[in-house]
C-alpha positions as YAML, in Angstrom:
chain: A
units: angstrom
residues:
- id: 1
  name: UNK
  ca: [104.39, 71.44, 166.71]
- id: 2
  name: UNK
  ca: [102.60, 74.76, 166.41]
- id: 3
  name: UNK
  ca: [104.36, 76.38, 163.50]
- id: 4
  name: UNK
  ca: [102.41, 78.52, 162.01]
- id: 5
  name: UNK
  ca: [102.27, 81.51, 158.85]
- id: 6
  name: UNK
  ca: [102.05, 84.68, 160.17]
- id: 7
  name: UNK
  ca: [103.59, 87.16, 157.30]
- id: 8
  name: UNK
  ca: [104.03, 86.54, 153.94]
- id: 9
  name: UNK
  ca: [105.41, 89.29, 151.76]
- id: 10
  name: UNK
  ca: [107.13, 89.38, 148.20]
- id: 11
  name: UNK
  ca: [109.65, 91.50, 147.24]
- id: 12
  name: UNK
  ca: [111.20, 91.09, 143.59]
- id: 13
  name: UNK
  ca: [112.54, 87.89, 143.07]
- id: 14
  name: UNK
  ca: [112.31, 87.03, 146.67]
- id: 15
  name: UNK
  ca: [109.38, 85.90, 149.22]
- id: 16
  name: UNK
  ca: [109.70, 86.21, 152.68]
- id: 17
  name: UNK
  ca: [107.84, 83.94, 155.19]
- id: 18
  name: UNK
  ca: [107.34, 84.27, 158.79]
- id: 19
  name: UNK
  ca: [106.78, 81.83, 160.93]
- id: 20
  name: UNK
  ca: [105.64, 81.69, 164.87]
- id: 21
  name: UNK
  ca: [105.85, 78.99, 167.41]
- id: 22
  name: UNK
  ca: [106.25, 78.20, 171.24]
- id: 23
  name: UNK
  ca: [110.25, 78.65, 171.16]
- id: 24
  name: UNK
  ca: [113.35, 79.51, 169.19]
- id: 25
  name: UNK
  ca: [114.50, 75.91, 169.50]
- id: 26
  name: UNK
  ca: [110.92, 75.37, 167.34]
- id: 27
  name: UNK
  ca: [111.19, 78.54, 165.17]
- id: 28
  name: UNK
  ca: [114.69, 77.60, 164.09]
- id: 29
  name: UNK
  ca: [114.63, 74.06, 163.33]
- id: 30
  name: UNK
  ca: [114.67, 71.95, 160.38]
- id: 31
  name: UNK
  ca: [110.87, 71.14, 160.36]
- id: 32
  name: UNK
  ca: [110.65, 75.16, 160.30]
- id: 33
  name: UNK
  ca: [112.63, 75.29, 157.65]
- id: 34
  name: UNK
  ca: [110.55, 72.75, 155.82]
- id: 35
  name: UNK
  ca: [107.21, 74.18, 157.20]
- id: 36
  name: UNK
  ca: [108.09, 77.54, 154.97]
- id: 37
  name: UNK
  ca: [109.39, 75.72, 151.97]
- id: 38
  name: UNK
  ca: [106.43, 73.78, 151.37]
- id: 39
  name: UNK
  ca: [104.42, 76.79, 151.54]
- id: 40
  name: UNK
  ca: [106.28, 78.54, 148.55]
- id: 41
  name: UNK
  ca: [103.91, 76.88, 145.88]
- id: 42
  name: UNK
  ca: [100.55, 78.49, 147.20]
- id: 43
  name: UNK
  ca: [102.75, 82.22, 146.11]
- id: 44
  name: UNK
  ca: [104.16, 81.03, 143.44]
- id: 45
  name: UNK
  ca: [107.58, 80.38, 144.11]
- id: 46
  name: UNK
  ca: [107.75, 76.13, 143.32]
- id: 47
  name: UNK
  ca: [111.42, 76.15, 142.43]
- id: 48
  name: UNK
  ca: [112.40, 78.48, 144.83]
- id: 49
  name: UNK
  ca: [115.59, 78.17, 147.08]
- id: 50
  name: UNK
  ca: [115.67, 79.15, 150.99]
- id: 51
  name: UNK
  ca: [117.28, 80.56, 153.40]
- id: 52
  name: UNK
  ca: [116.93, 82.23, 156.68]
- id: 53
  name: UNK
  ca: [117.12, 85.84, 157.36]
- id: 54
  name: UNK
  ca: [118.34, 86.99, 161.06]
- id: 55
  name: UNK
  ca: [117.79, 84.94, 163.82]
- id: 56
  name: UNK
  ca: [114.28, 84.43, 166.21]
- id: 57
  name: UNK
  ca: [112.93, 87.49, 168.08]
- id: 58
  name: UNK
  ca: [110.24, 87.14, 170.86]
- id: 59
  name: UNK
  ca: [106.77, 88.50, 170.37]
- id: 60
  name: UNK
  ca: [104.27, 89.29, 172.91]
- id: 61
  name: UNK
  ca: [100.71, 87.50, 171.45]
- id: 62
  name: UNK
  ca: [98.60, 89.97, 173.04]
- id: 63
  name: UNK
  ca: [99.02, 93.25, 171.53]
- id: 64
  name: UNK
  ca: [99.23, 94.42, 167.96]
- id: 65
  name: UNK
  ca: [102.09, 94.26, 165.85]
- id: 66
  name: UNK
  ca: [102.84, 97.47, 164.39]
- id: 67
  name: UNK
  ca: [104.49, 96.30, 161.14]
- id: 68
  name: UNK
  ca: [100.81, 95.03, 160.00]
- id: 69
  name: UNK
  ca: [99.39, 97.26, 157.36]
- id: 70
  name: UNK
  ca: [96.28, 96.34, 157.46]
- id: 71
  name: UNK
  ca: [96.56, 96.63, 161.55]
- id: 72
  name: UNK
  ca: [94.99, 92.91, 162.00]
- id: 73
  name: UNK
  ca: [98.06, 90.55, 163.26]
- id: 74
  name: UNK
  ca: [98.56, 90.00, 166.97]
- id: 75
  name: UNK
  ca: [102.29, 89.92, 168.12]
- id: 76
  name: UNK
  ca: [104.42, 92.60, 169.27]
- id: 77
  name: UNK
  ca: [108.21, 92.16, 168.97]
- id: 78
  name: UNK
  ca: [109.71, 92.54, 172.64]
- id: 79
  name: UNK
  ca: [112.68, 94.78, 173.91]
- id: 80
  name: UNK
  ca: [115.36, 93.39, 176.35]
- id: 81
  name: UNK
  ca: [113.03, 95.27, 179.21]
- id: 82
  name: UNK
  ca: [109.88, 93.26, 178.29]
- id: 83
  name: UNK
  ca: [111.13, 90.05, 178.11]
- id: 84
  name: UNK
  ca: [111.64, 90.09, 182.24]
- id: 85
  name: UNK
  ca: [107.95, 91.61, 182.56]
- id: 86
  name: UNK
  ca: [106.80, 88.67, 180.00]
- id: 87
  name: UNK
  ca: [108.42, 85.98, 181.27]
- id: 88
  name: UNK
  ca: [105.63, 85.13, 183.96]
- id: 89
  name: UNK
  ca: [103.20, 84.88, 181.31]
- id: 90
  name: UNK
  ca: [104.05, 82.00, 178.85]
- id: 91
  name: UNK
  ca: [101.12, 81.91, 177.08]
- id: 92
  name: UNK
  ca: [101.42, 85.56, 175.80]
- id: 93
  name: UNK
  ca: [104.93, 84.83, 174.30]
- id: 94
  name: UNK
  ca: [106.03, 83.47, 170.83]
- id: 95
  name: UNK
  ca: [109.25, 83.26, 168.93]
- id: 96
  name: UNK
  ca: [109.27, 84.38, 165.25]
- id: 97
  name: UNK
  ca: [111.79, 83.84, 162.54]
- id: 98
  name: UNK
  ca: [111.89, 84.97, 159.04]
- id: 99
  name: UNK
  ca: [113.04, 82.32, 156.30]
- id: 100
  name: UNK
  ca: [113.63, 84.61, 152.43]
- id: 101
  name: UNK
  ca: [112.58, 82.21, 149.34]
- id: 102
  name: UNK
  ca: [114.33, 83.19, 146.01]
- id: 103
  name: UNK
  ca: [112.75, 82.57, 142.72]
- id: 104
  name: UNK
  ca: [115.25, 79.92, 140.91]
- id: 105
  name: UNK
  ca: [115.39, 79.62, 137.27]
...
């Protein structure tokens, strides 16, 4: 498994927390799912529901991602167009997937 935390962003009552791995098979299984609820304690959400939000998108490892404000995270999202130019080099690409945490009462 090489689920990992790439984002981590709270908004209101709600915390969302992406995740990155090899595929979307990885990305969007139950182990993900788990993988980002055990994280909600370390931001404070402990009794926090979950959910996921969208579905996976591609990312290309090697160049910036422009949703970073602080300009520091590697992985672009890919268009359509990319995903043909990326698909010769495996170990550029990643699969990310948001999962949305909602404080509980």
């Amino acid at each position: 498994m090489s689920l990992k935390i790439v984002g981590a962003e709270e908004r209101g009552e709600n915390l969302f927390i992406t995740l990155e791995g090899n595929g979307v098979e990885e990305v969007t299984s139950a182990n993900a799912r788990k993988f980002a609820y055990d994280a909600r304690g370390k931001y404070g959400f402990a009794n926090a529901g979950i959910e996921a939000t969208g579905g996976p998108y591609p990312v290309d490892k090697t160049k910036k991602d422009p949703e970073d404000q602080k300009n520091e995270r590697m992985g672009r999202p890919l268009s359509r167009e990319e995903m043909a130019e990326i698909s010769g080099r495996k170990d550029d690409l990643a699969y990310r997937h948001v999962f949305k945490l909602t404080r509980g009462i």
